[in-house]
C-alpha positions as CSV (number, residue, x, y, z in Angstrom):
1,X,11.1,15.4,-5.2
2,X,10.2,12.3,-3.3
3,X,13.3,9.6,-3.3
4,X,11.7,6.2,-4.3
5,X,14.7,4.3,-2.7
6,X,14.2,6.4,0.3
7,X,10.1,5.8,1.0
8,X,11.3,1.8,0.1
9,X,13.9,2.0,3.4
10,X,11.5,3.0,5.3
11,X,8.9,-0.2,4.6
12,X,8.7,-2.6,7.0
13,X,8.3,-6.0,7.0
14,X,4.8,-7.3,7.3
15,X,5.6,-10.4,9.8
16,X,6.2,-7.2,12.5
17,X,3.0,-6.3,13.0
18,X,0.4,-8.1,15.0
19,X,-3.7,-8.5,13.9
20,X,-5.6,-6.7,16.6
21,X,-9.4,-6.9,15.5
22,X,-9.8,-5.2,12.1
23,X,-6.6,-3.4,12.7
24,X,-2.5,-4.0,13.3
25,X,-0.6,-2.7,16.2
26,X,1.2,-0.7,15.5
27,X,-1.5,0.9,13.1
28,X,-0.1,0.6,9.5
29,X,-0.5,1.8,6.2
30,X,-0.6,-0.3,2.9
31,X,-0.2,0.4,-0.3
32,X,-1.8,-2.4,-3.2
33,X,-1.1,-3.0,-6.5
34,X,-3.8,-3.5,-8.4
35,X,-4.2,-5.0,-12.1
36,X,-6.9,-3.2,-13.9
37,X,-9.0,-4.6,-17.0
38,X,-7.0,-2.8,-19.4
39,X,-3.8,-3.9,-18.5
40,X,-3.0,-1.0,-16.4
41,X,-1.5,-1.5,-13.0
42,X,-2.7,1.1,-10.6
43,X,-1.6,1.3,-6.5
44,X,-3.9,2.7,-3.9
45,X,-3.3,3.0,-0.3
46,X,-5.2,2.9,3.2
47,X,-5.1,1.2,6.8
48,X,-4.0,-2.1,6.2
49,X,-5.4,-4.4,6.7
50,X,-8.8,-2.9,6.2
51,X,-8.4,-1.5,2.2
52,X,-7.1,-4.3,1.6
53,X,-10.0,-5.9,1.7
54,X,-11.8,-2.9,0.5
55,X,-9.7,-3.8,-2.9
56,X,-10.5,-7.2,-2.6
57,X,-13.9,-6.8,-2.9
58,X,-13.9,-3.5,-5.2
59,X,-11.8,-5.4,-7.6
60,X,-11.6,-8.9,-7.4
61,X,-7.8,-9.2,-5.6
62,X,-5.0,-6.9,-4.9
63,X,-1.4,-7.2,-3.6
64,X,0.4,-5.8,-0.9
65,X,3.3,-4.3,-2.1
66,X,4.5,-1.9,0.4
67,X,4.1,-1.3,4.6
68,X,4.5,1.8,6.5
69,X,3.6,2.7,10.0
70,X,3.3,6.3,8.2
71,X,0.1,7.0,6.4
72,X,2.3,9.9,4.8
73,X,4.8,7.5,3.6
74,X,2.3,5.2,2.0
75,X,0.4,7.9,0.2
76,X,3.8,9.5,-1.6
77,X,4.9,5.8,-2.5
78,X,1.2,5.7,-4.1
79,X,1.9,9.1,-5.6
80,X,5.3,7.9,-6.8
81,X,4.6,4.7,-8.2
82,X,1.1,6.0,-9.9
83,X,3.0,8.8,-11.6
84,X,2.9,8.5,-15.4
85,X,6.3,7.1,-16.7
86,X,8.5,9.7,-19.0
């Protein structure tokens, strides 16, 4: 099982990567929060900071919660934090 605290160690801090174009060197990975119409709160993930915008205009706003330079990392803290709660 993935270690939520673990995936959180390994996000990085936003200001420490640099705008290049469409995309951030070093590439990274996003993953959004996003507040659905019926009061659900869903993430989704992607090259930042390209799906972000992609949410943005998808669903009106979205929020960066978490940045990896992994693409792996960001989708199991999507998987985590999307699982259903016990």
């Amino acid at each position: 099982m993935i270690d939520l605290e673990d995936l959180i160690q390994r996000a990085i801090d936003p200001s420490t990567v640099k705008l290049e174009g469409t995309l951030t060197n070093p590439p990274s990975f996003g993953v959004y929060v996003i507040d659905s119409d019926d009061g659900n709160t869903h993430y989704r993930f992607g090259s930042h900071p390209v799906r972000q915008h992609e949410l943005e205009d998808k669903f009106g706003g979205c929020e960066l919660e978490y940045l990896f330079l992994s693409r792996e990392d960001a989708a199991a803290m999507t998987a985590v934090l999307n699982r259903p709660e016990s």
